[in-house]
N, C-alpha and C positions, 0 to 999 in steps of 0.2 A: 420609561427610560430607566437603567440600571444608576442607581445613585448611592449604590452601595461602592466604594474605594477600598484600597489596600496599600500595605507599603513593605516592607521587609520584616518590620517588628509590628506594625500597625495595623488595625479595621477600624475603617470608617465607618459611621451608617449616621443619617440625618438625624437629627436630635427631633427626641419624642416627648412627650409629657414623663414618662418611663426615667427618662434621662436629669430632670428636674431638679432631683432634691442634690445629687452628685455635681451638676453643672454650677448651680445653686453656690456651693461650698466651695467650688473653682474660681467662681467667678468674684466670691467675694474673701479670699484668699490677700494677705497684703500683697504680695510680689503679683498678682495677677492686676486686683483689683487698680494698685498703682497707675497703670496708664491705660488699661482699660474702660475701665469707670471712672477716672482722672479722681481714686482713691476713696470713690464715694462706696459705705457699705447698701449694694442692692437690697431691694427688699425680695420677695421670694415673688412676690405679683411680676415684680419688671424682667425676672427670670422667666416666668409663666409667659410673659407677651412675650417676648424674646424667641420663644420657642413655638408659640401660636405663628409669629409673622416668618418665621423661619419653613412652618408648614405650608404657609399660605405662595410664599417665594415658593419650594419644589414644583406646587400643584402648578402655578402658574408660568417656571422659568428655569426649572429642572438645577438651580440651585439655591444656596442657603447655608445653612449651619449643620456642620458635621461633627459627632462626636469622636474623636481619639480614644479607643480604647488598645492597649498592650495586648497583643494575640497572646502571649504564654499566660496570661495570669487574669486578661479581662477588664483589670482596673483602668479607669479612668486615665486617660493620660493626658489631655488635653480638648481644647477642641480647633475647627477650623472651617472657615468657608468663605463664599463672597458673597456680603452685606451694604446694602445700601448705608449711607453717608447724607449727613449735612441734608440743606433745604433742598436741592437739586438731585435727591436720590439717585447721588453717585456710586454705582456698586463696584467696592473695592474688594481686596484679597485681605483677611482676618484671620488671626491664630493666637490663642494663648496654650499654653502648657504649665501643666501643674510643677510647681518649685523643684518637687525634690528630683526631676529631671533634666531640671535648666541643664545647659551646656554639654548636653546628649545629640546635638543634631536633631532632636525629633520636629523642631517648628519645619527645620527646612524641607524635613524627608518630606513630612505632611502636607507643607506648602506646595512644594512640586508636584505629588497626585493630584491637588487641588487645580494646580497649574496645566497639569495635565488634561484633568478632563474638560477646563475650561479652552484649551485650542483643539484638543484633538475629538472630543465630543458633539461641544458645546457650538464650537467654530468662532469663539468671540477672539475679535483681530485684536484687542489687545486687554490687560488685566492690568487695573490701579490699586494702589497700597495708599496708602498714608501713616506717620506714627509723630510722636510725639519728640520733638528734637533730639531730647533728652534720653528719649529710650536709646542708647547704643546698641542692644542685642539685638531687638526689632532691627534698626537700620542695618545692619552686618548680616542678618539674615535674610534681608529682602535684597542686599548686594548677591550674594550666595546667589540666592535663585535666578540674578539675571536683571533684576529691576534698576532703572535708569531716573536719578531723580531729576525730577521735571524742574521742582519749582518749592520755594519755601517763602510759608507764611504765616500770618498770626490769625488761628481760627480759634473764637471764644477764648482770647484771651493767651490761646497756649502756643509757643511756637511749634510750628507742623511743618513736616517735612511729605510730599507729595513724590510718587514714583512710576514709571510705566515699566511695563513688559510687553513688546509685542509679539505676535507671532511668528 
């Protein structure tokens, strides 16, 4: 199955070991790290499993974790996918982007290919989000894409805010 994406400024392609040491530096980034890692500095192994179970997701469910790269220039720009969640390996819709793009559009354009190939490929009737109450640009960009929040609640501690998309 083609799991390669695109977007106007963007190419996707599923994050490799290749992609590692870049993701790595992304993800442990303050503005990233922040509510993604709820500010914890990763170590470069949780980046490596991250990227192992991301492989393992394609082989078996044709998605995972995508890299954001900028078509003009290559660089890194973020990344994005649907990743399971919580004890109930809930797989939700995931995206960070590197700082010095914030408030470019790029989470949503990324989201929506994402979006995209999860109803029009993939056929799943519907796609969940979640973030972190506090993240405001998270919440206005899962608005953007269409997402309807279900439900808020206090998961480990942190208030979570919970979203659907249907098809």
């Amino acid at each position: 199955m083609q799991t390669e994406l695109s977007t106007s400024r963007c190419d996707l392609h599923p994050v490799t070991e290749a992609d590692a040491a870049a993701l790595h530096a992304l993800w442990t980034s303050p503005g990233v790290r922040r509510f993604l890692w709820d500010d914890e500095i990763i170590s470069r192994e949780k980046t490596d499993d991250a990227i192992a179970t991301s492989e393992r997701l394609f082989e078996k469910s044709d998605f995972g974790l995508w890299v954001v790269r900028e078509r003009f220039d290559r660089t890194l720009a973020g990344f994005v996918g649907i990743w399971p969640f919580r004890e109930a390996q809930e797989f939700e819709l995931l995206f960070g982007i590197d700082e010095r793009l914030w408030s470019h559009g790029y989470a949503a354009e990324v989201g929506q290919a994402v979006l995209d190939y999860c109803f029009t490929t993939l056929k799943m009737p519907v796609v969940r989000a979640s973030t972190d109450a506090d993240n405001g640009a998270s919440v206005r960009v899962l608005e953007k894409l269409g997402f309807t929040q279900t439900r808020r609640a206090t998961v480990n501690r942190l208030d979570t805010l919970f979203f659907e998309k249907s098809r």
